[in-house]
N, CA, C and O atoms as a printed pandas DataFrame, in Angstrom:
     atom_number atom_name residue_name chain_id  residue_number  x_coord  y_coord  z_coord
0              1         N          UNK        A               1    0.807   -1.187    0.000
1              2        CA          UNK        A               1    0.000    0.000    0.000
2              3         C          UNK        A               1    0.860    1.265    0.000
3              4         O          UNK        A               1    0.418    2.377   -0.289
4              5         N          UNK        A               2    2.010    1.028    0.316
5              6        CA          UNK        A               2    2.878    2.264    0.469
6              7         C          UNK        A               2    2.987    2.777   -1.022
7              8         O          UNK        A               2    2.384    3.784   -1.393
8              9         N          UNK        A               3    3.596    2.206   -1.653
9             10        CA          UNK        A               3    3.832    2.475   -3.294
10            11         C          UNK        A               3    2.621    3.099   -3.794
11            12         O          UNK        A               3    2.783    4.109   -4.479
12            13         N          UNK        A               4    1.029    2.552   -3.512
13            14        CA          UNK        A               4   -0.214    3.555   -3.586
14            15         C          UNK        A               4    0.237    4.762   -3.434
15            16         O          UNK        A               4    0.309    5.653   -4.280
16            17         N          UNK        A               5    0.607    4.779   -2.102
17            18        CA          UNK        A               5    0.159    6.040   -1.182
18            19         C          UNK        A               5    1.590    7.317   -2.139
19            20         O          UNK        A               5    1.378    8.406   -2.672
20            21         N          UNK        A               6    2.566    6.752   -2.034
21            22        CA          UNK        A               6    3.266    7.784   -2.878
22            23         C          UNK        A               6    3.190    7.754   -4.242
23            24         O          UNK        A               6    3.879    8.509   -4.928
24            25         N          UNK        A               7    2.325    6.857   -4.770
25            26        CA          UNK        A               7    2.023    6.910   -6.107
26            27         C          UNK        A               7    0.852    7.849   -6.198
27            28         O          UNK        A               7    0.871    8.511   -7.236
28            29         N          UNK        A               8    0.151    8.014   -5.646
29            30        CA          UNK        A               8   -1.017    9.446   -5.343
30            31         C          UNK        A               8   -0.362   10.621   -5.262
31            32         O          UNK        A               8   -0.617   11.520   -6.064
32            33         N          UNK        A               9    0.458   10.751   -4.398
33            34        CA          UNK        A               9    1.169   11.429   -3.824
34            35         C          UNK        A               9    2.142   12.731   -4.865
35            36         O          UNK        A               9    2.177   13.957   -4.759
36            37         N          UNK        A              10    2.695   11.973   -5.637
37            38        CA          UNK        A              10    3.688   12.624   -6.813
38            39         C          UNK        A              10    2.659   12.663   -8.067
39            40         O          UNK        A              10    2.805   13.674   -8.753
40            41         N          UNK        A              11    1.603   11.732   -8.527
41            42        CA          UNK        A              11    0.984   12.121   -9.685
42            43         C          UNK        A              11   -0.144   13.316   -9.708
43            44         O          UNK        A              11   -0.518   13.918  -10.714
44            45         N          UNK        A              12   -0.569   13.504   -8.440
45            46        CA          UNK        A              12   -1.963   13.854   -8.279
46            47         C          UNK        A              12   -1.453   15.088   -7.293
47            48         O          UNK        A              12   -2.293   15.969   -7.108
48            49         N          UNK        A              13   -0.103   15.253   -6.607
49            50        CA          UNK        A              13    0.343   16.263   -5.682
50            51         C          UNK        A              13   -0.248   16.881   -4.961
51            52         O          UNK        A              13   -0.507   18.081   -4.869
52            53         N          UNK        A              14   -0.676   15.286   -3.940
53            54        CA          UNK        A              14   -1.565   16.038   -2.660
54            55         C          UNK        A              14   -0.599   14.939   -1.795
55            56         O          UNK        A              14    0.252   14.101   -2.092
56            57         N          UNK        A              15   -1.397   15.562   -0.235
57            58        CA          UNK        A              15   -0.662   15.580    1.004
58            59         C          UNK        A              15   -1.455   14.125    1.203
59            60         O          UNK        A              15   -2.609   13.802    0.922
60            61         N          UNK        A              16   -0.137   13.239    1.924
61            62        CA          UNK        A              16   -0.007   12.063    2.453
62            63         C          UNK        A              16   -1.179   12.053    3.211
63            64         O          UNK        A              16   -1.684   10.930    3.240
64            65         N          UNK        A              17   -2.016   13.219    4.066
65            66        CA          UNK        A              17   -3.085   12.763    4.575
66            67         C          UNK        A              17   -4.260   12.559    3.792
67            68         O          UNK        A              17   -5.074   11.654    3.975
68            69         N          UNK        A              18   -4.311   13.444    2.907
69            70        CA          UNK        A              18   -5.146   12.875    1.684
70            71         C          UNK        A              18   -4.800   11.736    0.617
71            72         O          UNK        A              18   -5.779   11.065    0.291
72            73         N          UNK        A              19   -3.926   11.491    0.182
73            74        CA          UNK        A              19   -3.570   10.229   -0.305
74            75         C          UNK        A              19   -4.168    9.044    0.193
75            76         O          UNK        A              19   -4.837    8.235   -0.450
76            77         N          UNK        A              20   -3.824    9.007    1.576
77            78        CA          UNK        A              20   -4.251    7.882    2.766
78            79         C          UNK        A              20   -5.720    8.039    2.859
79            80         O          UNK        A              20   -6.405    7.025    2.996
80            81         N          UNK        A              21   -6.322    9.310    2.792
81            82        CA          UNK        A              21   -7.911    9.142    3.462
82            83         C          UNK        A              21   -8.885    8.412    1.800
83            84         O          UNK        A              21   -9.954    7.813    1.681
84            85         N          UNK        A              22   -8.216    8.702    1.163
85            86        CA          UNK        A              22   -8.630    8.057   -0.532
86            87         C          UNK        A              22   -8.589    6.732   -0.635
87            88         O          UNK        A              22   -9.416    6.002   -1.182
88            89         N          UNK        A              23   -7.025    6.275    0.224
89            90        CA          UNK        A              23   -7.101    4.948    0.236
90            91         C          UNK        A              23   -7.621    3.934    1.092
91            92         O          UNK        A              23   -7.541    2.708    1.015
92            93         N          UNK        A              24   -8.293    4.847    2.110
93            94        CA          UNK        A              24   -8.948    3.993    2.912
94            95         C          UNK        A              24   -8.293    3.876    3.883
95            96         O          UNK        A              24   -9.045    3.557    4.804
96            97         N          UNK        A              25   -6.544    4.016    4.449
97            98        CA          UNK        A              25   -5.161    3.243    5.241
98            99         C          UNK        A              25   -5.100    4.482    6.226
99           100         O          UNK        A              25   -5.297    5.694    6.141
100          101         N          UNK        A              26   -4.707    3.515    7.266
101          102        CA          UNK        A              26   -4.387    4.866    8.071
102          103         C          UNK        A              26   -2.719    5.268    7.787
103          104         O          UNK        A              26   -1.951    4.450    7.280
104          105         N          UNK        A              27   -2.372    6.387    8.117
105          106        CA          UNK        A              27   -1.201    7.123    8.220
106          107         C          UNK        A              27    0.238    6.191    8.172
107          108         O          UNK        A              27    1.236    6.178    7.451
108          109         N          UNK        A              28   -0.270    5.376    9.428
109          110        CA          UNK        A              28    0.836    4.963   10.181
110          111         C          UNK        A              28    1.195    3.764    9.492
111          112         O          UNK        A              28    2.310    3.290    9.710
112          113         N          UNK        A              29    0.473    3.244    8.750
113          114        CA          UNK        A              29    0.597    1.818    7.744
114          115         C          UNK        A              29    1.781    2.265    6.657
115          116         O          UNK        A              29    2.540    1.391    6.238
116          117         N          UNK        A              30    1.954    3.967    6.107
117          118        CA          UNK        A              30    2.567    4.303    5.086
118          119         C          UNK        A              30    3.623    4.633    6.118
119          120         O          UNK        A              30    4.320    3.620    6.059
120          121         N          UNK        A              31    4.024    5.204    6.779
121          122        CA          UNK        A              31    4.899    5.770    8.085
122          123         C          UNK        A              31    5.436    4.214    8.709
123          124         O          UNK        A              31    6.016    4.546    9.742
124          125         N          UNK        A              32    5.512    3.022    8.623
125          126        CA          UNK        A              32    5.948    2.494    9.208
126          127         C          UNK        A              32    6.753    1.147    8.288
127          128         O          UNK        A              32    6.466    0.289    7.452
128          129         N          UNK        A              33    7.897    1.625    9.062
129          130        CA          UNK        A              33    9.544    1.254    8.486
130          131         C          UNK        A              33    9.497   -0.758    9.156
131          132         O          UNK        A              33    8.925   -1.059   10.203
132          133         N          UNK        A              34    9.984   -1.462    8.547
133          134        CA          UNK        A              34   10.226   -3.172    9.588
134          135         C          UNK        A              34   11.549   -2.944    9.575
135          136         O          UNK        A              34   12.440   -2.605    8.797
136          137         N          UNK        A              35   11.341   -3.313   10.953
137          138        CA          UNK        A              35   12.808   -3.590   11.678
138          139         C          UNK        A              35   13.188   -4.936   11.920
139          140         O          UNK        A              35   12.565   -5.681   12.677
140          141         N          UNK        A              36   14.229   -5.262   11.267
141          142        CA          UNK        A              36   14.760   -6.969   11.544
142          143         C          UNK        A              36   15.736   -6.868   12.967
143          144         O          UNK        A              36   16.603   -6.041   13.248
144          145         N          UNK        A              37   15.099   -8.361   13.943
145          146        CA          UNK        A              37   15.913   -8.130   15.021
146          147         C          UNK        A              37   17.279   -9.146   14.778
147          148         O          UNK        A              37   17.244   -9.866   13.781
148          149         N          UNK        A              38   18.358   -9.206   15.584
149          150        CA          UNK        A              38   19.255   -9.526   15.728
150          151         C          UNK        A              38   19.473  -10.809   15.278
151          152         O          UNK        A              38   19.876  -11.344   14.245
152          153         N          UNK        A              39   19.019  -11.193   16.553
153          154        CA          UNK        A              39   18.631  -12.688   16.832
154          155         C          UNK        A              39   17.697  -13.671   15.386
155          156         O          UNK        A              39   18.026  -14.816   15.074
156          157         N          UNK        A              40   16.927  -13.149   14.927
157          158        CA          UNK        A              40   16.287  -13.435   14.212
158          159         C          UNK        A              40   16.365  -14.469   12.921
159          160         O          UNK        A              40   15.549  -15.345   12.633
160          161         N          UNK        A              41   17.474  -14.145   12.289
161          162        CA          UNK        A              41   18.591  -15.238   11.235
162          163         C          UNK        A              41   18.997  -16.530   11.533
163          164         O          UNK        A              41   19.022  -17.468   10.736
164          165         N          UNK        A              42   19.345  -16.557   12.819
165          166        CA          UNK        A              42   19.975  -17.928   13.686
166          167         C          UNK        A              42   18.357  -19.113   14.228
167          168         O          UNK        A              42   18.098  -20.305   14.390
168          169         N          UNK        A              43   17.641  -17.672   14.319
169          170        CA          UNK        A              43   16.375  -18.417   14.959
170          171         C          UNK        A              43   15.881  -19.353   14.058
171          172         O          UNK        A              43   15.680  -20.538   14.323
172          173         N          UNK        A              44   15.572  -18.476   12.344
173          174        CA          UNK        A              44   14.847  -18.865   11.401
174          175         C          UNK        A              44   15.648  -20.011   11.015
175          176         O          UNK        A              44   14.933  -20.714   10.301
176          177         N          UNK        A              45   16.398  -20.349   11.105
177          178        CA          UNK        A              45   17.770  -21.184   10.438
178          179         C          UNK        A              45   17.627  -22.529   11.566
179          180         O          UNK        A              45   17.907  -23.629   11.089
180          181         N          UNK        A              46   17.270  -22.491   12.809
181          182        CA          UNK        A              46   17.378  -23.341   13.173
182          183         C          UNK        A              46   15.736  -23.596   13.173
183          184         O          UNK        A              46   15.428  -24.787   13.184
184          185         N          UNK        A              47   15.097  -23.040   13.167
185          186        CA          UNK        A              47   13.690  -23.323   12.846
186          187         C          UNK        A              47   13.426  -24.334   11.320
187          188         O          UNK        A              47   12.739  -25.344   11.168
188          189         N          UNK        A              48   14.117  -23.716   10.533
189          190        CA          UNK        A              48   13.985  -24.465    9.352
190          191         C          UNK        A              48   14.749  -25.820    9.905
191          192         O          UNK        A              48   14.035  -26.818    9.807
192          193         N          UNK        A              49   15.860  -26.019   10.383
193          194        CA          UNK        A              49   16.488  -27.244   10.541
194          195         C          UNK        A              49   15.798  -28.161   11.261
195          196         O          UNK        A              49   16.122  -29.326   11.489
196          197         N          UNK        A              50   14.835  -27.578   11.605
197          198        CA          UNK        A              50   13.719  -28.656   12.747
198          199         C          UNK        A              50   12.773  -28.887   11.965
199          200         O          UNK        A              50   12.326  -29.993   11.661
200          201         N          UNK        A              51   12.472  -27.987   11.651
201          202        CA          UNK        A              51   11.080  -28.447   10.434
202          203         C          UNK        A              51   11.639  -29.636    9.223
203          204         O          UNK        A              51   11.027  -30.646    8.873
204          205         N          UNK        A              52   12.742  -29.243    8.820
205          206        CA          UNK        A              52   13.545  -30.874    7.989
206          207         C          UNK        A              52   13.796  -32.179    9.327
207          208         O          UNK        A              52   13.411  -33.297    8.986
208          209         N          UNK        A              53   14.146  -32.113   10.155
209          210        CA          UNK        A              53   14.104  -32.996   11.213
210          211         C          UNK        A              53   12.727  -33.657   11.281
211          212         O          UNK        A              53   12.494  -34.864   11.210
212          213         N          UNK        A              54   11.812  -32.603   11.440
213          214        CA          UNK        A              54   10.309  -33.267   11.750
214          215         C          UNK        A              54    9.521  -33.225   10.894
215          216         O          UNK        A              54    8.476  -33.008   11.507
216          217         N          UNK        A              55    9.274  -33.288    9.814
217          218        CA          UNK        A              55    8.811  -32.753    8.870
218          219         C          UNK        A              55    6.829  -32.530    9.326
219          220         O          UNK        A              55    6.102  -31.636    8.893
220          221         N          UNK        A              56    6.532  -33.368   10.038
221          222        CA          UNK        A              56    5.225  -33.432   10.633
222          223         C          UNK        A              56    4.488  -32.567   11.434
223          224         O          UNK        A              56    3.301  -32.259   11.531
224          225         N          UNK        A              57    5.704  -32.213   12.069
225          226        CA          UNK        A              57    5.383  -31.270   13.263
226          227         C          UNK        A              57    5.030  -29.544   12.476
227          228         O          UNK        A              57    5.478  -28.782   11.619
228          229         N          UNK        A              58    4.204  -29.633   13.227
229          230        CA          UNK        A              58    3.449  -27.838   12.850
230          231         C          UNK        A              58    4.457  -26.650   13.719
231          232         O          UNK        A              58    5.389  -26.897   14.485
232          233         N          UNK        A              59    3.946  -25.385   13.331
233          234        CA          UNK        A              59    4.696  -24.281   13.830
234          235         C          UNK        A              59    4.368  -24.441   15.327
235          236         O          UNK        A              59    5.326  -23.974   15.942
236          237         N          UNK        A              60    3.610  -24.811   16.020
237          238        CA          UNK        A              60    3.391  -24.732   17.384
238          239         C          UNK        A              60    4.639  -25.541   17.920
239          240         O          UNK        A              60    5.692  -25.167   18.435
240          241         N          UNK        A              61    4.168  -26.700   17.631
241          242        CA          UNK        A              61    5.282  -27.796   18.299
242          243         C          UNK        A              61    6.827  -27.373   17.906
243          244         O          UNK        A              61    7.799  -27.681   18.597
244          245         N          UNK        A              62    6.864  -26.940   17.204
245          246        CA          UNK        A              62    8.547  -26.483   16.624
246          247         C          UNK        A              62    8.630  -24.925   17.338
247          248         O          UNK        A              62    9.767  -24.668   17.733
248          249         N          UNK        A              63    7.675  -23.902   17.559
249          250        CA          UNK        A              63    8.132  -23.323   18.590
250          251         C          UNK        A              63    8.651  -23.254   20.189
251          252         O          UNK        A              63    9.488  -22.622   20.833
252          253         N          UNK        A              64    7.159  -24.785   20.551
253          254        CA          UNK        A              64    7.770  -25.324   22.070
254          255         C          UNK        A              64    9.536  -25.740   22.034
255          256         O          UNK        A              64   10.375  -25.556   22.915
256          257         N          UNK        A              65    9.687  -26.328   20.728
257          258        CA          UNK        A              65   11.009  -27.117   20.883
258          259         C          UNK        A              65   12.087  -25.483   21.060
259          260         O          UNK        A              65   12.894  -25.204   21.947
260          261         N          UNK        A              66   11.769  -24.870   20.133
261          262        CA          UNK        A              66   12.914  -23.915   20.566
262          263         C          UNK        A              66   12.742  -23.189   21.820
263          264         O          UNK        A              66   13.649  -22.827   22.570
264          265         N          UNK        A              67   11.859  -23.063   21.929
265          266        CA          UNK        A              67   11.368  -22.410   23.730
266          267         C          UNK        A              67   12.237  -23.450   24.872
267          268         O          UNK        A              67   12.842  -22.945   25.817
268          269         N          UNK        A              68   12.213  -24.614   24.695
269          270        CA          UNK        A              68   12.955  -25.998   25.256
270          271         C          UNK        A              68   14.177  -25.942   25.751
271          272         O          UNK        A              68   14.696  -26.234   26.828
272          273         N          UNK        A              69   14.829  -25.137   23.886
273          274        CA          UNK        A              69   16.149  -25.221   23.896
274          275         C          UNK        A              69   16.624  -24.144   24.192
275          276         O          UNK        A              69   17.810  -23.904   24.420
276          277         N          UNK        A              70   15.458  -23.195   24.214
277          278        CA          UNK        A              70   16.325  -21.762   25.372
278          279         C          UNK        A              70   16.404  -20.758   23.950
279          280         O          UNK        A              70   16.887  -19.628   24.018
C-alpha cells in the first residue's frame, strides 16, 4: 500500500493525509519502516532445521522445541 500512497502522492500532488484518506489506510501503515531483530537469522535457520528434522510437526510444536532449547 505504500507504493499507492506515494504513487497518489507525486501524480496527483496532494498531502499524504489525503492520499491515505482516498485509500482507505491509516497514516501509520505508510509511516511504518520493519525492523529486523538480531537474533532473528539464527532463529529462522534453526527453525527451518527442525522443520527438515520433523517434517510433521506444525509451527506450534517447533516453537515449544525452541522455547525448550532456550
Amino acid at each position: 500500500m505504500r507504493r499507492a500512497t506515494l504513487w497518489l502522492m507525486e501524480i496527483f500532488r496532494v498531502s499524504q493525509r489525503r492520499a491515505c484518506r482516498v485509500l482507505a489506510q491509516p497514516r501509520n501503515t505508510t509511516r511504518y519502516t520493519s525492523q529486523i531483530r538480531l537474533d532473528e537469522p539464527p532463529l529462522m535457520a534453526r527453525m527451518i532445521q527442525l522443520a527438515c528434522m520433523y517434517g510433521r510437526y506444525g509451527y506450534r510444536r517447533i516453537g515449544a522445541m525452541l522455547r525448550w532449547e532456550g
